[in-house]
TIKOL-320365 format. One record per residue (C-alpha): residue number from 1; residue in one letter; y, x, z. Coordinates in steps of 0.5 Angstrom, whole numbers, plus 500, padded with zeros to 3 digits. Last residue first. Layout:
NUM / A / Y / X / Z
...
This chain:
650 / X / 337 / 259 / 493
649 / X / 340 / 258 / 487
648 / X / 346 / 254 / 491
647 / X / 347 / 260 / 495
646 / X / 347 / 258 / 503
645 / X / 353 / 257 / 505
644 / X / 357 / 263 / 509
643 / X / 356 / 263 / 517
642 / X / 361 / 261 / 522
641 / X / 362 / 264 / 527
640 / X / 361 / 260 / 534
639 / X / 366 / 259 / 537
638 / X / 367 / 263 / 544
637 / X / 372 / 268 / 541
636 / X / 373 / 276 / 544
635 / X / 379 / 278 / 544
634 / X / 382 / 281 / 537
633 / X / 382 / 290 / 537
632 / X / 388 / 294 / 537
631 / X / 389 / 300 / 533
630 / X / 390 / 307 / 536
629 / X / 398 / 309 / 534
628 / X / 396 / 315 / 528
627 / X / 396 / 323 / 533
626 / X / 402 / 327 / 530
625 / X / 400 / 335 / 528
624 / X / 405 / 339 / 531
623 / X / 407 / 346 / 527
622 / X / 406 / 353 / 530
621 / X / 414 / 356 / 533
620 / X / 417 / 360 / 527
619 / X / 418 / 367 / 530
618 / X / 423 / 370 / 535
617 / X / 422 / 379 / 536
616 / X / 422 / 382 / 543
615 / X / 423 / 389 / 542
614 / X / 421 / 395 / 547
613 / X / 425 / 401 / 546
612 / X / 420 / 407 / 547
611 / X / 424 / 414 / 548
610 / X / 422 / 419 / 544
609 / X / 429 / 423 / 546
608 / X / 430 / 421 / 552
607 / X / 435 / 416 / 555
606 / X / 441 / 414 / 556
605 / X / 445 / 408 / 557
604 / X / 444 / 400 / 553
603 / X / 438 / 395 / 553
602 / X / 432 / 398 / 556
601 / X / 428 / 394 / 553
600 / X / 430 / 389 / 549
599 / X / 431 / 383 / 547
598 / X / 431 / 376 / 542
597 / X / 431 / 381 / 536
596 / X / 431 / 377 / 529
595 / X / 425 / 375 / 524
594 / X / 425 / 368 / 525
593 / X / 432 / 365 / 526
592 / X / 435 / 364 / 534
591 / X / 433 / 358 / 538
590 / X / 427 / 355 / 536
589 / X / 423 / 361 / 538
588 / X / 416 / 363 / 538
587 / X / 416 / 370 / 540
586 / X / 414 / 377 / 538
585 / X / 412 / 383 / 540
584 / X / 415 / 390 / 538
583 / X / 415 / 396 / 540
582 / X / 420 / 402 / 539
581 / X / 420 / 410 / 539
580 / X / 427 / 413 / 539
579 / X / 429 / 418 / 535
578 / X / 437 / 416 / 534
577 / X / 436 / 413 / 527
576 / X / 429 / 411 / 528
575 / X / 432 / 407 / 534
574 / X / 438 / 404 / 528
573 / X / 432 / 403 / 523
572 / X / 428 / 399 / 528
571 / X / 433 / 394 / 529
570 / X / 434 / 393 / 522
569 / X / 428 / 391 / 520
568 / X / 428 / 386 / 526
567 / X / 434 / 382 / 524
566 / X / 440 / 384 / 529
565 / X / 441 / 379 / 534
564 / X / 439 / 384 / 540
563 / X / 440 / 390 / 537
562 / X / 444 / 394 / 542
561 / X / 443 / 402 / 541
560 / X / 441 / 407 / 547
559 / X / 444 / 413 / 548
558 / X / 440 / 419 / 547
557 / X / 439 / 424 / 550
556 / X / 436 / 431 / 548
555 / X / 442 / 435 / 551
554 / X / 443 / 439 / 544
553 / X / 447 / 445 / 546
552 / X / 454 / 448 / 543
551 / X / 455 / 454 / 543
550 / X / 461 / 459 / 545
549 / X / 462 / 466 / 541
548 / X / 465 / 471 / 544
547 / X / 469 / 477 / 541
546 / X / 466 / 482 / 543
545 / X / 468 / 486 / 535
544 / X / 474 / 483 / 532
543 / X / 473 / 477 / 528
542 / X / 470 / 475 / 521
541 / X / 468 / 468 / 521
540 / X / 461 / 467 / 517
539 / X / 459 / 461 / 521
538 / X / 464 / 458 / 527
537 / X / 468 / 460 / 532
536 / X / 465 / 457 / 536
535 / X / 459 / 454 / 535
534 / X / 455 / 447 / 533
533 / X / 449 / 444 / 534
532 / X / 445 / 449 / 538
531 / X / 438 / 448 / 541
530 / X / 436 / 446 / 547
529 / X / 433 / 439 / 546
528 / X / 431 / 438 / 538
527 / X / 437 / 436 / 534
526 / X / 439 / 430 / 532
525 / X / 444 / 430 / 537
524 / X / 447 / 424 / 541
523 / X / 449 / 428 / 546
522 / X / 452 / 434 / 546
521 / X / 451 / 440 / 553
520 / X / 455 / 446 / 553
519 / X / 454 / 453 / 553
518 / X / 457 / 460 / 554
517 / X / 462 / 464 / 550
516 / X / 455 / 470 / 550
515 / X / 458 / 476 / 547
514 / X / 459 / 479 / 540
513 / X / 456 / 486 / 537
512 / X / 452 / 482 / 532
511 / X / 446 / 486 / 535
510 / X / 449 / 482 / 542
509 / X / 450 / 475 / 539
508 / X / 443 / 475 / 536
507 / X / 440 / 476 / 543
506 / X / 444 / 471 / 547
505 / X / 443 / 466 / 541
504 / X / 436 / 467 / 541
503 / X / 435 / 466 / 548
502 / X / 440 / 460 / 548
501 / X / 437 / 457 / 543
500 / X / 437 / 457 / 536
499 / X / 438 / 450 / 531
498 / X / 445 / 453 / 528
497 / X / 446 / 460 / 530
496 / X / 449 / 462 / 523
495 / X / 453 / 469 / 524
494 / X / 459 / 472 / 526
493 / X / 461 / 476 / 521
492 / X / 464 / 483 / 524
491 / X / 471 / 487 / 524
490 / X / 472 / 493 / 525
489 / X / 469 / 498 / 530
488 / X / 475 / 502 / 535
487 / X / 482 / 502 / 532
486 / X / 481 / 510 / 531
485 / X / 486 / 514 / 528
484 / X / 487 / 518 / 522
483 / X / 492 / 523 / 522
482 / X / 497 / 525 / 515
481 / X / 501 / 531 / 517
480 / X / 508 / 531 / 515
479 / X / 511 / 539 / 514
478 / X / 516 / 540 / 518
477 / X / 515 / 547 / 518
476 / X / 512 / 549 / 511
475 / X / 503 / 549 / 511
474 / X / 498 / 554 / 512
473 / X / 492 / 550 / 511
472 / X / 487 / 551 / 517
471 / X / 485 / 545 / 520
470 / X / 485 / 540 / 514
469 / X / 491 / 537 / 511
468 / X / 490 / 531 / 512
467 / X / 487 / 529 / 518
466 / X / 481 / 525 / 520
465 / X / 477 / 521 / 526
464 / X / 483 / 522 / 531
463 / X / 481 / 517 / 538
462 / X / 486 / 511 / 539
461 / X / 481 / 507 / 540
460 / X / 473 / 510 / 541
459 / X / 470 / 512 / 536
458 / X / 465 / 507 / 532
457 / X / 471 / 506 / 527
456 / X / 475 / 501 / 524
455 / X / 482 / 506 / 520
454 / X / 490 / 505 / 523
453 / X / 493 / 511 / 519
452 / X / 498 / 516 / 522
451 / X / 505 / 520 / 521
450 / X / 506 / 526 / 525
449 / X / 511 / 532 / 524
448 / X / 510 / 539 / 524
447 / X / 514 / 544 / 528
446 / X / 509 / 547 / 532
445 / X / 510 / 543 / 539
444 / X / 510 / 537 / 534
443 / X / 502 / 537 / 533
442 / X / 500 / 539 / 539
441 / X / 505 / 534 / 542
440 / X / 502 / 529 / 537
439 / X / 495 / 531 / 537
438 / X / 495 / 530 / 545
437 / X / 497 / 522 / 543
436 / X / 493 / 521 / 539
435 / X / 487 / 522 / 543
434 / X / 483 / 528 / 540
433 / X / 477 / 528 / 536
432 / X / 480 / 531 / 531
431 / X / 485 / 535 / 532
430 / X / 484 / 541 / 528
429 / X / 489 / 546 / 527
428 / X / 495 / 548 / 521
427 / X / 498 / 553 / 521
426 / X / 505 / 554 / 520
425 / X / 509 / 558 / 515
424 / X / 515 / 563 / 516
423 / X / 521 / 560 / 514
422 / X / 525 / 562 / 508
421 / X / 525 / 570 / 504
420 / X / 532 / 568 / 503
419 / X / 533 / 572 / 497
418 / X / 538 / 578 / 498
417 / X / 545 / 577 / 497
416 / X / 547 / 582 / 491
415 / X / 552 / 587 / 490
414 / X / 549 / 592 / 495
413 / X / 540 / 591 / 495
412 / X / 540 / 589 / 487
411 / X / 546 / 591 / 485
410 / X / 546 / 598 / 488
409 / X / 539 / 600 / 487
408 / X / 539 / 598 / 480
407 / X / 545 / 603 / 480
406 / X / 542 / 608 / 483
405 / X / 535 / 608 / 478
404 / X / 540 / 608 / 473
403 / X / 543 / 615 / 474
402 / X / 536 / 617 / 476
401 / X / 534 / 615 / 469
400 / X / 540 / 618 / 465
399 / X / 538 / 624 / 470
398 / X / 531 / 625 / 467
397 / X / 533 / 624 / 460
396 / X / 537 / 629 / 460
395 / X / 533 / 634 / 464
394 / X / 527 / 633 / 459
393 / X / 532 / 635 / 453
392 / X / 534 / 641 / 455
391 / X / 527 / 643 / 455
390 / X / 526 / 647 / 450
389 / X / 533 / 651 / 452
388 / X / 529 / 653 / 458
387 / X / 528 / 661 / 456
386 / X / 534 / 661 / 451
385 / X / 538 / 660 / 456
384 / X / 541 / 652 / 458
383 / X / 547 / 653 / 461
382 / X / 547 / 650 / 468
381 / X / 548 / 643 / 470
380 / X / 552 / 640 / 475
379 / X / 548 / 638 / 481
378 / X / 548 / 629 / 481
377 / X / 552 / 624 / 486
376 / X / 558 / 629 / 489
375 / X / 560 / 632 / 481
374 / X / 563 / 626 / 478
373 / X / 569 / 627 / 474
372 / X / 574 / 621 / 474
371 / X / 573 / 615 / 468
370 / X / 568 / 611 / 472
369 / X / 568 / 605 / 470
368 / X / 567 / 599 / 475
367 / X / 562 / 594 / 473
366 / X / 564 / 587 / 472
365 / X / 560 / 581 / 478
364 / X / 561 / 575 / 475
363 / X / 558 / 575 / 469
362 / X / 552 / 577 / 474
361 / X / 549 / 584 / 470
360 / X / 543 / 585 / 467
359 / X / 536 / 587 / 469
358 / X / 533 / 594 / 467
357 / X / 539 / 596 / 464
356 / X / 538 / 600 / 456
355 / X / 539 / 606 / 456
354 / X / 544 / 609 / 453
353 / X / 544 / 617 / 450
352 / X / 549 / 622 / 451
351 / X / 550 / 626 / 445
350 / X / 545 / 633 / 444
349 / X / 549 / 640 / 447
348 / X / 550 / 644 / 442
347 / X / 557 / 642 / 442
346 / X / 558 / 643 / 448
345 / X / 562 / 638 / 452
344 / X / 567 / 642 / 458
343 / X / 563 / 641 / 465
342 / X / 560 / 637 / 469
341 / X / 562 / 630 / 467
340 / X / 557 / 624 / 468
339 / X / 559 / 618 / 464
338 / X / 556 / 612 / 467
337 / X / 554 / 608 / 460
336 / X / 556 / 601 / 460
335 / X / 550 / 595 / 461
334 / X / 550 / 590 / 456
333 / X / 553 / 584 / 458
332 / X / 548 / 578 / 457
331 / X / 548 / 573 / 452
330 / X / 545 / 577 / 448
329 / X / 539 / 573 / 446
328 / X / 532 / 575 / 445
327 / X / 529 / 568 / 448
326 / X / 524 / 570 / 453
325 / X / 527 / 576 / 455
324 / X / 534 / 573 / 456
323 / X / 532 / 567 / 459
322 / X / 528 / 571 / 465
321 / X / 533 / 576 / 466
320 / X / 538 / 571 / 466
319 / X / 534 / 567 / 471
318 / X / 532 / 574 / 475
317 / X / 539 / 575 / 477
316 / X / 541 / 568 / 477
315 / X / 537 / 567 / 483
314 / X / 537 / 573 / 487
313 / X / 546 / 571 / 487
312 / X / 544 / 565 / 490
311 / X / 551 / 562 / 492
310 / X / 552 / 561 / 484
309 / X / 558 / 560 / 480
308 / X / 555 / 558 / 473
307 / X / 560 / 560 / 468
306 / X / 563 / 554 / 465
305 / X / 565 / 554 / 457
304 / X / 561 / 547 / 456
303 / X / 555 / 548 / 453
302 / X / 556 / 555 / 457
301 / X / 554 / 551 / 463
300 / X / 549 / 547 / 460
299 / X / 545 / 553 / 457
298 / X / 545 / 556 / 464
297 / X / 543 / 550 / 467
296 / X / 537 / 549 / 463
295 / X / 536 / 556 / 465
294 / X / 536 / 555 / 472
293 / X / 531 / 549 / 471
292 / X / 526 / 553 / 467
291 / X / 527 / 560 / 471
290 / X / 524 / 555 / 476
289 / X / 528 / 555 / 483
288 / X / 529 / 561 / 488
287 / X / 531 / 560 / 494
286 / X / 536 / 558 / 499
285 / X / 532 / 552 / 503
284 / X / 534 / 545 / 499
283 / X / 533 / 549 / 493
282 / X / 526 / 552 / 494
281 / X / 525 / 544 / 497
280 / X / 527 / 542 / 490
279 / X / 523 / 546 / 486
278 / X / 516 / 545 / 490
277 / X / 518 / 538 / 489
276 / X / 519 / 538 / 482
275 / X / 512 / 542 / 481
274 / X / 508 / 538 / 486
273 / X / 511 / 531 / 482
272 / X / 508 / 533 / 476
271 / X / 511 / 535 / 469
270 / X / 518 / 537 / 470
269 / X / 522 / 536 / 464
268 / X / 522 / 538 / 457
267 / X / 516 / 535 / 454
266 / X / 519 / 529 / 457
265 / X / 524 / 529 / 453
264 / X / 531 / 527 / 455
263 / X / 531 / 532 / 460
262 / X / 534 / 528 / 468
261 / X / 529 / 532 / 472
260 / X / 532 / 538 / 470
259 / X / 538 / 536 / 471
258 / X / 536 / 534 / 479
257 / X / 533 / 542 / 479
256 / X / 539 / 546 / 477
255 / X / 545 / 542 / 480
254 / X / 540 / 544 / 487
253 / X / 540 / 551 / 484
252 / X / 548 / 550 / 483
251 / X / 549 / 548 / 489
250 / X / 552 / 541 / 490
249 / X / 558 / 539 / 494
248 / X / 559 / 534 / 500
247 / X / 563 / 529 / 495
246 / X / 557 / 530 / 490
245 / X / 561 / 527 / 483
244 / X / 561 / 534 / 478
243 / X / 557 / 537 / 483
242 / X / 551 / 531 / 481
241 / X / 552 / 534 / 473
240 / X / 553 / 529 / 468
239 / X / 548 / 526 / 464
238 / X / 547 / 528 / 456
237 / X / 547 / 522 / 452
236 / X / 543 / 519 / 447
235 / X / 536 / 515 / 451
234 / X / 539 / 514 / 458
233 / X / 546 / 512 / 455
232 / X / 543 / 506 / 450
231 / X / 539 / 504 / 457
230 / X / 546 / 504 / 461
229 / X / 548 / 499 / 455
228 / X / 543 / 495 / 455
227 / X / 543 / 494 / 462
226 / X / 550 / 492 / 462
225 / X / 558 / 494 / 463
224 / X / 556 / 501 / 463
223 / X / 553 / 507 / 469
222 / X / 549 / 513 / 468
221 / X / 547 / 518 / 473
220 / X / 547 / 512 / 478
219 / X / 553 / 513 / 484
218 / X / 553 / 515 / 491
217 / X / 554 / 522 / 490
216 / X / 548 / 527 / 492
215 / X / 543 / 519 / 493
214 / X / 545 / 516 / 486
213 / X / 543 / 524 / 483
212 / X / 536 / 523 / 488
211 / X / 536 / 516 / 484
210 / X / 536 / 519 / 478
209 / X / 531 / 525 / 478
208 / X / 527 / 521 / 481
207 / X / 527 / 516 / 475
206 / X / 526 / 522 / 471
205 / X / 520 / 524 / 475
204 / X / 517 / 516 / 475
203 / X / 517 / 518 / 467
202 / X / 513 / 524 / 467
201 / X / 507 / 520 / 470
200 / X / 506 / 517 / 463
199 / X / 509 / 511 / 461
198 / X / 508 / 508 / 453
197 / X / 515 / 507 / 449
196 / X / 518 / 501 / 449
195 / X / 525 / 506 / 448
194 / X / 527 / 504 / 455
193 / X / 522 / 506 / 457
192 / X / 522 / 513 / 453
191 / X / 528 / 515 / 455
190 / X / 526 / 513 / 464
189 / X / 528 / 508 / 467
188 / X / 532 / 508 / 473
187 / X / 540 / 505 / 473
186 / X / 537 / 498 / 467
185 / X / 532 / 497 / 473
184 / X / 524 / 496 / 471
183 / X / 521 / 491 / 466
182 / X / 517 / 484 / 466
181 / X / 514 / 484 / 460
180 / X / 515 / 477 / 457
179 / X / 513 / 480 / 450
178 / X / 513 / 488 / 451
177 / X / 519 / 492 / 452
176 / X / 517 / 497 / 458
175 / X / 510 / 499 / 455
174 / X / 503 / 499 / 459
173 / X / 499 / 499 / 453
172 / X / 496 / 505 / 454
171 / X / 492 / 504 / 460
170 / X / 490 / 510 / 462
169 / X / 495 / 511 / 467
168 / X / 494 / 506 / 471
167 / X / 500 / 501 / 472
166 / X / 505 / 499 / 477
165 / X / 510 / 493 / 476
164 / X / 509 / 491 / 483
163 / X / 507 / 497 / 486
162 / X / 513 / 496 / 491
161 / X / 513 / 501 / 496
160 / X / 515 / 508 / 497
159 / X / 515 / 510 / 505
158 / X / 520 / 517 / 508
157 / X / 519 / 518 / 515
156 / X / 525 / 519 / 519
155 / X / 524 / 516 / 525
154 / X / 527 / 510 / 525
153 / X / 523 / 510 / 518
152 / X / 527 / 511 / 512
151 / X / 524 / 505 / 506
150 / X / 523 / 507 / 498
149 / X / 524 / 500 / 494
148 / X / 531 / 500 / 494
147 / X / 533 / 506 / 492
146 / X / 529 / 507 / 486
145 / X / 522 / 508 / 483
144 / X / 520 / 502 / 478
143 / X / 514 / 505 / 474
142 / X / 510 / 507 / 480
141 / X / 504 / 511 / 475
140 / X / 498 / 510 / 479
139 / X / 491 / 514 / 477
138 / X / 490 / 517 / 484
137 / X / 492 / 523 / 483
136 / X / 499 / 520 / 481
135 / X / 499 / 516 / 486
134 / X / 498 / 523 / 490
133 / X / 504 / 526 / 487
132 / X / 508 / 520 / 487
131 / X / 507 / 520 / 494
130 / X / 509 / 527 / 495
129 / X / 515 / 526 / 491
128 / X / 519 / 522 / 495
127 / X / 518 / 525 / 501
126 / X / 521 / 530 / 497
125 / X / 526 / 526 / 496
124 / X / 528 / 525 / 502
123 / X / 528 / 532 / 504
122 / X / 533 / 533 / 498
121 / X / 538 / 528 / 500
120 / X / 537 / 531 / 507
119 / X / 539 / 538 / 505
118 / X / 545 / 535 / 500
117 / X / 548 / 530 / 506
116 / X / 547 / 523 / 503
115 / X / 552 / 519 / 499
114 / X / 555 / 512 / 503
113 / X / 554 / 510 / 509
112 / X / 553 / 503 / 509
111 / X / 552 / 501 / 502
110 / X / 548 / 508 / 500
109 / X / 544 / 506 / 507
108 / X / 542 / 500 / 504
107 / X / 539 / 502 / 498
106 / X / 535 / 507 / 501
105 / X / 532 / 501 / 505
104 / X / 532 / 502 / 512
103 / X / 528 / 502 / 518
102 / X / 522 / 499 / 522
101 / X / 516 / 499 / 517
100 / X / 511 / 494 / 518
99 / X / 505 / 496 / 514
98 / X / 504 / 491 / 509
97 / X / 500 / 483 / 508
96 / X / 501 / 481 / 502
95 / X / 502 / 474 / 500
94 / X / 500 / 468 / 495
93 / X / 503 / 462 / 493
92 / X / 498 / 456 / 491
91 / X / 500 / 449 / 489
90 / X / 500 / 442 / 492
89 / X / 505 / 436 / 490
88 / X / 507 / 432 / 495
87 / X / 514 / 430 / 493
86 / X / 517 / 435 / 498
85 / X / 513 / 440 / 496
84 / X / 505 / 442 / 500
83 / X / 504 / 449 / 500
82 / X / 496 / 452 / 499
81 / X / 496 / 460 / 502
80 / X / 494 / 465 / 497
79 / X / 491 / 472 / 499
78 / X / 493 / 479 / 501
77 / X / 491 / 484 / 506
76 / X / 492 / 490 / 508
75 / X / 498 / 494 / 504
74 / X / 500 / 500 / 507
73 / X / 508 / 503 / 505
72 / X / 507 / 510 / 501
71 / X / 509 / 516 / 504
70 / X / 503 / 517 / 509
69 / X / 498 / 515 / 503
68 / X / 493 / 511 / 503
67 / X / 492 / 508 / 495
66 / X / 488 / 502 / 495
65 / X / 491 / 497 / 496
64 / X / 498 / 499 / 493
63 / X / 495 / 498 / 486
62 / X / 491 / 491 / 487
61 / X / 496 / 489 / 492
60 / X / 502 / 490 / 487
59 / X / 497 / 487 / 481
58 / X / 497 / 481 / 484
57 / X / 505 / 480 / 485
56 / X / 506 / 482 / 477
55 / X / 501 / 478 / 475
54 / X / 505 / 472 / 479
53 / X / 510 / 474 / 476
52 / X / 508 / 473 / 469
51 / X / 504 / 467 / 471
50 / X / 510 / 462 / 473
49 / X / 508 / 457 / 477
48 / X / 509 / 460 / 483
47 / X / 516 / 463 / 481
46 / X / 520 / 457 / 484
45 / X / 515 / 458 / 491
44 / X / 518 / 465 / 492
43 / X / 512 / 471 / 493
42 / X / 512 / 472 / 500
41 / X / 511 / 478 / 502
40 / X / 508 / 479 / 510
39 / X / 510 / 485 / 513
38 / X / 505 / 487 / 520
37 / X / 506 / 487 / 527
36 / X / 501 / 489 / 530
35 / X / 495 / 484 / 535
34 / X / 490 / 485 / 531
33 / X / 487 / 478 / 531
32 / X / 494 / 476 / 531
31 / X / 497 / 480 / 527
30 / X / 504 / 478 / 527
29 / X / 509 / 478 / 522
28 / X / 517 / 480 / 519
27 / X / 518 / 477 / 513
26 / X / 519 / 480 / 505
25 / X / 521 / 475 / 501
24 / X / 519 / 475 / 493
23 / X / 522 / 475 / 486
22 / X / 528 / 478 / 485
21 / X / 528 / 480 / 493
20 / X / 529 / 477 / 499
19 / X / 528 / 482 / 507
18 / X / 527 / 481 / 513
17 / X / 526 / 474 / 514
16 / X / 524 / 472 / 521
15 / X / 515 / 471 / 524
14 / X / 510 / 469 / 518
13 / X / 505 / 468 / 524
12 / X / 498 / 471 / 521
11 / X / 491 / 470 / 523
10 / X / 488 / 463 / 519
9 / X / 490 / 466 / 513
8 / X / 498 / 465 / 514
7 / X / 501 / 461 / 520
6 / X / 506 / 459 / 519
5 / X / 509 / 458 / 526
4 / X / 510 / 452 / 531
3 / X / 517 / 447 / 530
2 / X / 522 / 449 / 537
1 / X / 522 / 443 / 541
């Protein structure tokens, strides 16, 4: 016979283990009041004690709890459960209650199957950064970003989790290297974390940074023989390219915003995680990076003697042009002067001009000298006379400006690939009020994913109350649309209806939002006849609404207590005691004690409340006063009596 479940809360079933980590196992639950399923973290039992872990787990279902985002694993509840040790001590091991996420870790999918395609590395990723964006909105730095605490859903959905060593913003002493503090993965700390430096939103980016390398070539940024090693690589060493490891192949763009992200400085890195994510996703789609990004490639590149090969020949254009504007650098070709030939040279004619070019060449992309005479692209110049020799001058200048005009042209529109203008964006409608699954296919048809967020509400079940982005918003196909749907009312406190009756009851129960469970009748109460003595469930219990709640009723009768040979005192108590009324007579007896029952009436069963028990009580019988023997007079004599003689004085 199989042991029954544990059960959690009084509602839980802590069901098969899914998953064990450094300080906690994570099991598959059931809600039973709700009836879902739910991810129940348990925090090891060897760690109970031990207040740095127990910190760490708390403030997990503190941080997580009140953050409600599509991308970010849901925390309903938590608490604590007592646990009895084998040698019959008792100590509390709390648990969180979470969404239960069918899937994936990213550290399990690395193992299995190895480097992720680029394009679904970075949509990953995105996703990512769309709940560090919000956390980071609503005051949440993650502080421990790696593959192993980000989820992928059976249906693609990107989930982070693990807020355990999470900390405010403001709270600025939230360093990595303080007395038993309990610090991130060696692999993913940013420099100033492993500095012991304060955390700031910028430092889960760099961790992105690197777990999005992890992910294009199966391999950590930084790798050593221990943690301290890999955190001296992380504060003084460059990191490697993702292209230089990606067994798929990693653009140049892509190479541009992961090195990015990977600045040692935090000033020289992205600063939020939109921005991050709107570079990525340009990346993953063809486009334009930043000008910051690509630049930061371009230096690199050149560090080490490797010009850039794009596939995006708009990108590096205007990247360069960028880095060249802003830092007065020659590290771009100068553009070679075309040489028009329309005649023998004149010597009172002034020298050609350069004009600087209004953008520079690609170094992979020479310009083609000629060297021939031209005389199809512009019409030969007459002799200026002495009329329009004032304004030789004018005409020079406007045939330079025309022959750069054409080669603008031609490397803009015919050398180069033209920019990826993308996918056109979508609208997105309201579907409020509408049944889930209407929303859904309305949603889909547009090419918008759907992810939802169960909320008590007055609407009927299953009904959409919010969405997240509102109706209106132009967003990217593909884009996650937050809905959130009605589970119906939430749950209510069930009262207190000791000493009401089943009128009362009835009435309470429905303004509660409860129903009637029905009534039993209980002997022996104290309480007055018709009124509870007990319910179920019982006073202050939380519980679905129309759940229904049985009560139990007084019935009145009392069953009658035996007290014959009891002492008088002693008898009436035990009838005041089930409120029976009592009368006493009394007598005489030799047989039992004075003062004790020698009957009642009635003497056992049940009776009513108030009922009078009539007690016969002994008492001393009267004394007896014994009558003296009566005494016996003599028979009568004949003889005469015999008087006295005479006194002699006489």
């Amino acid at each position: 016979m199989s042991a029954s479940p544990q059960i959690l809360g009084g509602r839980y079933e802590v069901g098969e283990l899914i998953g064990r980590g450094g300080m906690a196992e994570v099991h598959k639950g059931h809600d039973t009041r709700l009836g879902r399923p739910v991810a129940i973290k348990l925090l090891r039992s060897d760690l109970a004690r031990d207040a740095t872990f127990l910190t760490r787990f708390k403030r997990e279902a503190q941080s997580a709890a009140g953050l409600n985002h599509a991308s970010i694993v849901a925390v309903y509840d938590s608490g604590d459960e007592i646990v009895t040790e084998a040698g019959g001590a008792q100590h509390d091991v709390p648990y969180i209650v979470m969404e239960y996420v069918d899937g994936q870790t990213l550290r399990s999918v690395l193992t299995e199957k190895g480097p992720m395609d680029p394009k679904e590395a970075a949509r990953v990723t995105e996703g990512v950064l769309d709940a560090l964006a919000y956390s980071h909105r609503m005051g949440i730095v993650h502080r421990d970003i790696k593959p192993a605490n980000v989820m992928i859903a059976a249906d693609g959905t990107v989930k982070v989790m693990d807020f355990g060593i999470a900390r405010a913003v403001a709270d600025t002493s939230a360093t990595m290297t303080q007395t038993q503090a309990v610090m991130g993965t060696a692999q993913y700390l940013s420099p100033e974390q492993a500095q012991g430096q304060t955390v700031d939103a910028r430092s889960d980016l760099y961790s992105t940074g690197c777990m999005l390398f992890e992910l294009l070539t199966g391999r950590a940024p930084f790798v050593g023989e221990s943690p301290v090693a890999i955190a001296y690589q992380h504060v003084g060493e460059k990191p490697p390219l993702a292209s230089d490891f990606a067994p798929d192949g990693v653009a140049p763009e892509l190479d541009a915003v992961v090195l990015h992200s990977l600045a040692k400085r935090r000033e020289d890195r992205y600063q939020d995680a939109t921005s991050f994510r709107a570079d990525l996703q340009s990346a993953r789609m063809g486009r334009s990076v930043s000008a910051a990004a690509w630049n930061g490639l371009a230096a690199y590149r050149e560090a080490l003697g490797s010009p850039i090969t794009d596939r995006n020949g708009a990108t590096a254009t205007q990247a360069m042009a960028a880095s060249a504007s802003a830092t007065g650098s020659g590290d771009a070709r100068e553009t070679e002067v075309y040489q028009t030939v329309t005649g023998p040279p004149r010597a009172s004619e002034a020298p050609t001009q350069v004009v600087p070019a209004a953008a520079p060449v690609p170094a992979d992309r020479p310009v083609a000298y000629r060297r021939e005479r031209e005389t199809t692209s512009m019409p030969p110049v007459p002799p200026p006379d002495e009329h329009r020799g004032s304004l030789g001058w004018l005409w020079g200048a406007l045939a330079a400006l025309a022959l750069v005009g054409l080669m603008w042209f031609a490397i803009t529109n015919l050398l180069g690939e033209k920019e990826d203008p993308g996918p056109q964006q979508v609208t997105v409608p309201s579907v409020i009020d509408k049944k889930i699954e209407v929303a859904e296919a309305e949603l889909i048809a547009l090419d918008l994913r759907v992810d939802q967020t169960p909320m008590a509400d007055d609407s009927e079940p299953g009904t959409v109350i919010d969405q997240n982005p509102k109706q209106g918003v132009k967003v990217d196909p593909g884009h996650v649309v937050m809905l959130t749907v009605s589970t119906g009312p939430g749950d209510v406190e069930v009262p207190d209806l000791s000493g009401k009756t089943e009128s009362e009851v009835r009435k309470i129960l429905l303004d509660a939002k409860l129903t009637f469970g029905g009534s039993s009748d209980v002997n022996d109460s104290t309480e007055k006849e018709g009124t509870v003595v007990g319910q179920n469930p019982e006073a202050g219990r939380t519980v679905a609404p129309d759940t229904p709640v049985s009560v139990q009723l007084s019935s009145g009768m009392m069953t009658v207590p035996n007290v014959v040979g009891r002492t008088e005192a002693q008898a009436i108590s035990a009838l005041q005691a089930q409120l029976l009324e009592y009368d006493v007579t009394y007598r005489p007896s030799t047989e039992f004690p004075p003062g004790s029952v020698l009957e009642q009436s009635p003497n056992d069963g049940l009776v009513k409340q108030g009922t009078q028990i009539k007690l016969v009580v002994a008492e001393a019988p009267p004394p007896t006063t014994e009558e003296p023997p009566p005494t016996e007079e003599p028979p009568p004599t004949d003889e005469p009596t015999e008087e006295p003689p005479p006194d002699e004085d006489d």
